[in-house]
C-alpha positions in Angstrom: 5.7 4.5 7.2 2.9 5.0 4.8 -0.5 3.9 5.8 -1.0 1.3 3.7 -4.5 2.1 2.5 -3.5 5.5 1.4 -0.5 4.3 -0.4 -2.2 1.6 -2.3 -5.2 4.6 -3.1 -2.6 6.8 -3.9 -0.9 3.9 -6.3 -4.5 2.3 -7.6 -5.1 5.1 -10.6 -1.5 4.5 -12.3 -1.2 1.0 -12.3 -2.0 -1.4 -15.6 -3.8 -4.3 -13.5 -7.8 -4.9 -13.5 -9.6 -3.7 -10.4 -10.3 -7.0 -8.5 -13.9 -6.6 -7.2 -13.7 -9.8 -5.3 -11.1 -8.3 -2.9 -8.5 -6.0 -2.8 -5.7 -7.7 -0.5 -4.7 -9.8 -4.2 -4.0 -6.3 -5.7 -2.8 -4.7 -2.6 0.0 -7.4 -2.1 1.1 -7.3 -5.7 1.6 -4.2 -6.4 3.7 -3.6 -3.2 5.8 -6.8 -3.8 6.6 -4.6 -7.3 6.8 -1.5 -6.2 9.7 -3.0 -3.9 11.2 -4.8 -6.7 10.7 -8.2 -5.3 10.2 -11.8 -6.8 7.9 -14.0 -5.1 10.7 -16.2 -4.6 12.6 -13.4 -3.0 9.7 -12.3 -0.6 9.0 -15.9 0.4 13.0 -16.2 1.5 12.2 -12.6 3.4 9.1 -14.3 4.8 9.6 -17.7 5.4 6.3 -18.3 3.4 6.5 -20.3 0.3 6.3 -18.4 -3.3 3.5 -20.7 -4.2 1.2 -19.3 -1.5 2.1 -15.7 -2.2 1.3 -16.4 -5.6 -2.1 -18.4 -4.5 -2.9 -15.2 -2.5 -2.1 -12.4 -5.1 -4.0 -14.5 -8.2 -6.7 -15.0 -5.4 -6.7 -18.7 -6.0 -7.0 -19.5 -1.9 -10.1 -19.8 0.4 -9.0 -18.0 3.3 -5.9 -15.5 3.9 -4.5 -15.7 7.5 -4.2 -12.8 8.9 -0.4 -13.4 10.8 0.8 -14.7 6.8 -0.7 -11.4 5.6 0.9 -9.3 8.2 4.1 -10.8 7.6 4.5 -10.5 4.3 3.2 -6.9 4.7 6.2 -6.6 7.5 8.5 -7.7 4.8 7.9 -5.5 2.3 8.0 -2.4 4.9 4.1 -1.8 6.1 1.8 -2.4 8.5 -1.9 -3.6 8.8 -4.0 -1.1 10.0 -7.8 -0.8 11.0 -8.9 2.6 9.9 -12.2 3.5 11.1 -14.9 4.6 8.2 -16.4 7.3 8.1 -20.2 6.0 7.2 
């Protein structure tokens, strides 16, 4: 499985959508929804979480992101959260 960090460095440079300086888990959970070809209707049937919310959470239109909806809908899609340690 790809880190996810890496692959959504790796993916960052080709990709047609503004940099999101507010946050990166809106970009980082649309492009992988795309790159895996999936609505948001078909992510929230994989997910059990409505297409609403993914689509609150990817236009960054919520408040707070919890984490275990996050996770999931990173499970779906074929990743996993990670804490990477920086390198300061």
């Amino acid at each position: 499985m790809i880190p996810l960090l890496i692959f959504w460095m790796t993916l960052r440079p080709i990709m047609k959508r503004p940099i999101n300086p507010a946050g990166v888990w809106p970009d980082i959970l649309f492009d992988i929804r795309r790159e895996r070809g999936l609505t948001r209707k078909g992510l929230a049937q994989l997910t059990g979480i409505s297409s609403n919310t993914i689509e609150n959470y990817e236009n960054n239109n919520t408040v707070s992101r919890e984490l275990h909806r996050v996770e999931a809908l990173l499970d779906a899609m074929g990743y996993d959260l990670e804490a990477i340690k920086r390198e300061d």
